[in-house]
C-alpha positions in Angstrom: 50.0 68.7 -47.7 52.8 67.3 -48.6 53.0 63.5 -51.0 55.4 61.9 -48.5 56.8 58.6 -50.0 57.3 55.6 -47.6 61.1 55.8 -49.0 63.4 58.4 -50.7 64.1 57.7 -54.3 67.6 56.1 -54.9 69.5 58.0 -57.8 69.5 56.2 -60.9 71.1 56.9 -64.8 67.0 56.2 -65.7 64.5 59.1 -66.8 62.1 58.2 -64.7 64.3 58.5 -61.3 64.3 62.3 -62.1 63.9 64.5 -58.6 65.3 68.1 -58.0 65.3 70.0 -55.4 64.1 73.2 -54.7 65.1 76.2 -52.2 62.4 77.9 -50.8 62.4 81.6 -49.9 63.2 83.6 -52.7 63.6 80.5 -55.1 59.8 79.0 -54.5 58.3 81.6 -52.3 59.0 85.6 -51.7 58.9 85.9 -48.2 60.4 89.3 -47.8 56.6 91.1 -47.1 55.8 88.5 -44.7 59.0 88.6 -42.7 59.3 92.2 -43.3 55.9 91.9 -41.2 57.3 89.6 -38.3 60.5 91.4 -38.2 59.0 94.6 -37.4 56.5 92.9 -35.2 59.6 91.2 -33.4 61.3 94.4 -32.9 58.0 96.2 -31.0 57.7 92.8 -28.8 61.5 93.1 -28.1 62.1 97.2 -27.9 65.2 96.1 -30.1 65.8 98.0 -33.6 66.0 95.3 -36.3 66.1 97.1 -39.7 63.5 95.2 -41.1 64.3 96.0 -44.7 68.3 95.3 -44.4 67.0 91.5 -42.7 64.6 91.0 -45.6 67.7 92.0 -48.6 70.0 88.8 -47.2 67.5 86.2 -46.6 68.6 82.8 -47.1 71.0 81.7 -44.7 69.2 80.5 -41.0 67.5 82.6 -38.5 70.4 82.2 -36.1 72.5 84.4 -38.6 70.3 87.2 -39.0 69.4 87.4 -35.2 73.1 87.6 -34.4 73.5 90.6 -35.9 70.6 92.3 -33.6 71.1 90.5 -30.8 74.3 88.8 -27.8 75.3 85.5 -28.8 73.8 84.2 -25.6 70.4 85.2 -25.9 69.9 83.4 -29.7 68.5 80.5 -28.7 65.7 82.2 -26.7 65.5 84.8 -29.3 64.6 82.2 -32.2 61.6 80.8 -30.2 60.3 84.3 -29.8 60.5 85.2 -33.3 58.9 81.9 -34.6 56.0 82.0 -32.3 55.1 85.8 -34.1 55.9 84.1 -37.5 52.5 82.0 -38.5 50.6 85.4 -37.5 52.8 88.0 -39.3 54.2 86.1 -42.2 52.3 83.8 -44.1 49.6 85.3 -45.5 51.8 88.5 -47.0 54.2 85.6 -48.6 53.7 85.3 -52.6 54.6 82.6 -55.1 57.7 83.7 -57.1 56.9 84.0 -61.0 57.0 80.3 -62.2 57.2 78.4 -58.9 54.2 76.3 -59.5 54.7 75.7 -62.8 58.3 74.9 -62.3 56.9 71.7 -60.0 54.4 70.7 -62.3 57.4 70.4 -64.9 58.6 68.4 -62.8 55.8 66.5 -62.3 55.3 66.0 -66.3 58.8 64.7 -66.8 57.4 61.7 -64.4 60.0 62.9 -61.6 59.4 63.9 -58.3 59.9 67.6 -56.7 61.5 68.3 -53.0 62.2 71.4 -51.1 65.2 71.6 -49.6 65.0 75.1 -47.1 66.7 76.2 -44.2 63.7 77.4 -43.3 62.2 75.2 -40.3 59.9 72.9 -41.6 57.1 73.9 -40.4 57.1 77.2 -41.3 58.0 75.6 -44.7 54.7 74.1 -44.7 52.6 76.7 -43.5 54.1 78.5 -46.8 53.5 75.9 -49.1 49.9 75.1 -48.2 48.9 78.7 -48.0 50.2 79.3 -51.4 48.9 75.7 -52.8 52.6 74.6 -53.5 52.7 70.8 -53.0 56.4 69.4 -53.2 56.6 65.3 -52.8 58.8 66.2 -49.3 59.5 69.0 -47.4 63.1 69.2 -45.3 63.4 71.6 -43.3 66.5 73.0 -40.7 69.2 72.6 -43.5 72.1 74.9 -44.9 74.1 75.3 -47.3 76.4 72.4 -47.7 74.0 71.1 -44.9 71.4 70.5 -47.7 73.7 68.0 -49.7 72.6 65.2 -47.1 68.9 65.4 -48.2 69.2 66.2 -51.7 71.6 62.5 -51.4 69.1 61.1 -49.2 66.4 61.8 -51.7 68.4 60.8 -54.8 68.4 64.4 -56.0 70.1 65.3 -59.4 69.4 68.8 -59.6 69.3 71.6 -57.1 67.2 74.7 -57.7 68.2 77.7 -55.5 69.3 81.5 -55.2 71.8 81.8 -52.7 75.8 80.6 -53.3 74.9 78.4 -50.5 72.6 76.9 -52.5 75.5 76.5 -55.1 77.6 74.9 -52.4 75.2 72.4 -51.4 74.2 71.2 -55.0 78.0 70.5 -55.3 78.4 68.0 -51.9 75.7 66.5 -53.4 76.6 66.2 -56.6 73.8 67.8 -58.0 73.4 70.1 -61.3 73.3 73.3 -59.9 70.2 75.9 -61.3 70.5 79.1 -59.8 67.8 81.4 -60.1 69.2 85.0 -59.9 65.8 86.5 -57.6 67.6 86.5 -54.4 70.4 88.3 -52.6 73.2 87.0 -54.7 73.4 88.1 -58.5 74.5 86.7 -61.3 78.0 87.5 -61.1 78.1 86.0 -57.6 76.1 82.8 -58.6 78.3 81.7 -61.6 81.3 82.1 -59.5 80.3 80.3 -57.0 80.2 77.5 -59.4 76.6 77.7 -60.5 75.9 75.4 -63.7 73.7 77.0 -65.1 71.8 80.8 -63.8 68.4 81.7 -65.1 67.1 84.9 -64.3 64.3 83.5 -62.7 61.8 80.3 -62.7 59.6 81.3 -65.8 62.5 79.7 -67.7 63.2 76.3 -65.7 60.6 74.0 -67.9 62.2 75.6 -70.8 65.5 74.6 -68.8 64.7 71.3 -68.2 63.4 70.1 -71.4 66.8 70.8 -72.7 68.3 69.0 -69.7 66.4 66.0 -70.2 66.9 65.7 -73.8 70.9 65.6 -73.3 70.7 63.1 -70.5 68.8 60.9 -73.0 70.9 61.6 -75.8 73.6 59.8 -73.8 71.8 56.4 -72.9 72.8 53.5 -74.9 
């Protein structure tokens, strides 16, 4: 699914070294119907109560996280594997594209750069999303957090993060990355910018529009 180059990108002052990064649920993707779905599914397997709909209104950081708040510390581990064996079933095909997601890659794409996803999400969930909604990053990481995500979007040369969450914020800044927030998540405006967001649009619909601009100023300052 996936274009999977033999080697990241190194970063570079040049045009044509542009990659950004994207988040994934609620930045790309809006999972909340899906794991709305496996959550409530999870629950009946279980015979635990897991407000689906409070789970679904903080997504972003990983499973773990969520899971602690339903379940003792001891049994997370074992609890995660149960949940992601319902999830291909339950939340895929609810999942939709978030207004401008595919368009926001093939901006990319026409600026000659190259487009990751950066997700706490486990990777191959991350792909089942993607491919199901014809999404088709260069790379797909998977398993990383917050300042977590600053060693791919470094590894991957990345100059600009894309994301919803203030720990999407955070990790743009370890990695030195321009930091787009996209205010369709859990975190709002407010919350975004002072967590040190660069810039927030209120949603993906606006990114091309975003980076055209962004472009233009990085060129204006080449010799």
């Amino acid at each position: 699914m996936a274009r999977m180059t033999s080697a990241p990108s190194t970063p570079s002052a040049s045009l044509t070294a542009l990659t950004v990064g994207f988040d994934l649920d609620m930045t790309l993707i809006d999972s909340r119907p899906g794991i709305k779905a496996a959550y409530q599914a999870f629950s009946a397997e279980t015979g635990v109560a897991i407000d689906a709909d409070l789970a679904v209104s903080r997504l972003g950081p990983p499973l773990q996280h969520e899971l602690a708040h339903w379940f003792p510390a001891e049994e997370i581990d074992e609890r995660v594997v149960q949940y992601r064996a319902l999830y291909p079933t339950y939340a895929i095909t609810p999942t939709l594209a978030m207004p401008g997601a595919r368009d926001a890659i093939q901006a990319v794409r026409e600026a000659g750069g190259r487009a990751i996803v950066v997700t706490a999400k486990n990777e191959p969930h991350a792909r089942l999303h993607l491919t199901h909604l014809g999404i088709d990053p260069d790379a797909v990481i998977g398993g990383l957090w917050a300042e977590g995500k600053a060693e791919a979007l470094r590894e991957h040369g990345a100059g600009v993060y894309v994301g919803d969450h203030t720990g999407d914020v955070r990790g743009a800044a370890r990695a030195g990355a321009v930091s787009v927030a996209v205010a369709t998540g859990p975190c709002d405006e407010a919350e975004l910018r002072a967590a040190g967001a660069d810039v927030v649009l209120p949603d993906l619909t606006e990114f091309r529009a975003w980076l055209a601009g962004y472009r233009a100023r990085e060129a204006s300052y080449l010799p």
